[in-house]
C-alpha positions in Angstrom: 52.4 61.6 -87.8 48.7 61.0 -87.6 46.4 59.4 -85.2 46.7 55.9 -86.8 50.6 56.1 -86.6 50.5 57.4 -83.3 48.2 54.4 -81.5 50.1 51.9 -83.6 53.4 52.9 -82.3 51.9 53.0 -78.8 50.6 49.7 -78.9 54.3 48.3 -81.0 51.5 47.1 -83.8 49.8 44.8 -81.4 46.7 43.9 -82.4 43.4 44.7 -80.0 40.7 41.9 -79.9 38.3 43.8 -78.2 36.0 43.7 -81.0 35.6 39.9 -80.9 35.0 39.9 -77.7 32.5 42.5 -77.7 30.6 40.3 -80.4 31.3 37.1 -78.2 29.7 39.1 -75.3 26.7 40.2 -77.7 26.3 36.7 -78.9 26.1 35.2 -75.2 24.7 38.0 -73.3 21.7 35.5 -72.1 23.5 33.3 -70.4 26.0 35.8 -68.9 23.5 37.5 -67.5 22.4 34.2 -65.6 26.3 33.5 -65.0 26.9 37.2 -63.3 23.3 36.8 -61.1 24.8 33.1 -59.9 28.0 34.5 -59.3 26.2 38.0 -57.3 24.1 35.6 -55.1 27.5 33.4 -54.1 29.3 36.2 -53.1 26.3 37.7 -51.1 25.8 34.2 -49.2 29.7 33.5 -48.6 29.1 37.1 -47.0 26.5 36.2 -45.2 28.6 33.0 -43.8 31.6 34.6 -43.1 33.0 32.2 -45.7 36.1 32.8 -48.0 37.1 31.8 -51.2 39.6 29.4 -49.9 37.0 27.8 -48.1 34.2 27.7 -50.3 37.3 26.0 -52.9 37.9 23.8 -50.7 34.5 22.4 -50.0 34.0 22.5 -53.6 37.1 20.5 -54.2 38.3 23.0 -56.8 41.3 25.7 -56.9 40.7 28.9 -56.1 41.8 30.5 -59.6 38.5 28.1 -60.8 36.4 29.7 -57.8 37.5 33.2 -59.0 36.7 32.3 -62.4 33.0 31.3 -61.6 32.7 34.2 -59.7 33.7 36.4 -62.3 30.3 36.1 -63.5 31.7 34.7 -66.9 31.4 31.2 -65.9 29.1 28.5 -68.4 27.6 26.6 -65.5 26.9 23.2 -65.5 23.9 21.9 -62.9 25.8 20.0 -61.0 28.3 22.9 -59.8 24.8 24.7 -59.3 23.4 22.2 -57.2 27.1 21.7 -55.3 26.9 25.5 -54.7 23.5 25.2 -53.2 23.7 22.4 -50.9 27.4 24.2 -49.5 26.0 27.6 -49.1 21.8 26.7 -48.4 20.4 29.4 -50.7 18.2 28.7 -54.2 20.9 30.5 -57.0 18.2 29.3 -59.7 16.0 31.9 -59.2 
């Protein structure tokens, strides 16, 4: 049994996808960047503030699973959740 054989009976012939998302990642590592900063600032303030998720969800009238997703730092903003985000936690995220 070789190599091939071996991984393929380990993974019951699933197929990976890592490779497209490595090339989705490639393709939108500009704005990702921007996304992960956002996200790296909103955690630091809701430090800051003694604020949790739940809380900042809340105030943002959105579930928690979307909070978690925008701090993932995967999230396509739009500038209104930006500008929301702002105003909640006082701090500039734009920069």
């Amino acid at each position: 049994m070789n190599n091939i054989d071996i991984l393929n009976n380990l993974s019951k012939g699933n197929k990976s996808d890592w490779l497209e998302k490595a090339k989705w990642k490639k393709d939108n590592k500009n704005w990702l960047s921007v996304s992960a900063n956002i996200a790296i600032n909103v955690l630091s303030q809701m430090d800051k503030l003694g604020k949790s998720k739940k809380e900042l969800a809340n105030e943002l009238n959105i579930s928690v699973k979307k909070l978690n997703k925008i701090l993932s730092g995967e999230y396509n903003f739009d500038i209104k959740t930006i500008s929301l985000l702002e105003k909640i936690l006082g701090v500039d995220l734009k920069k």
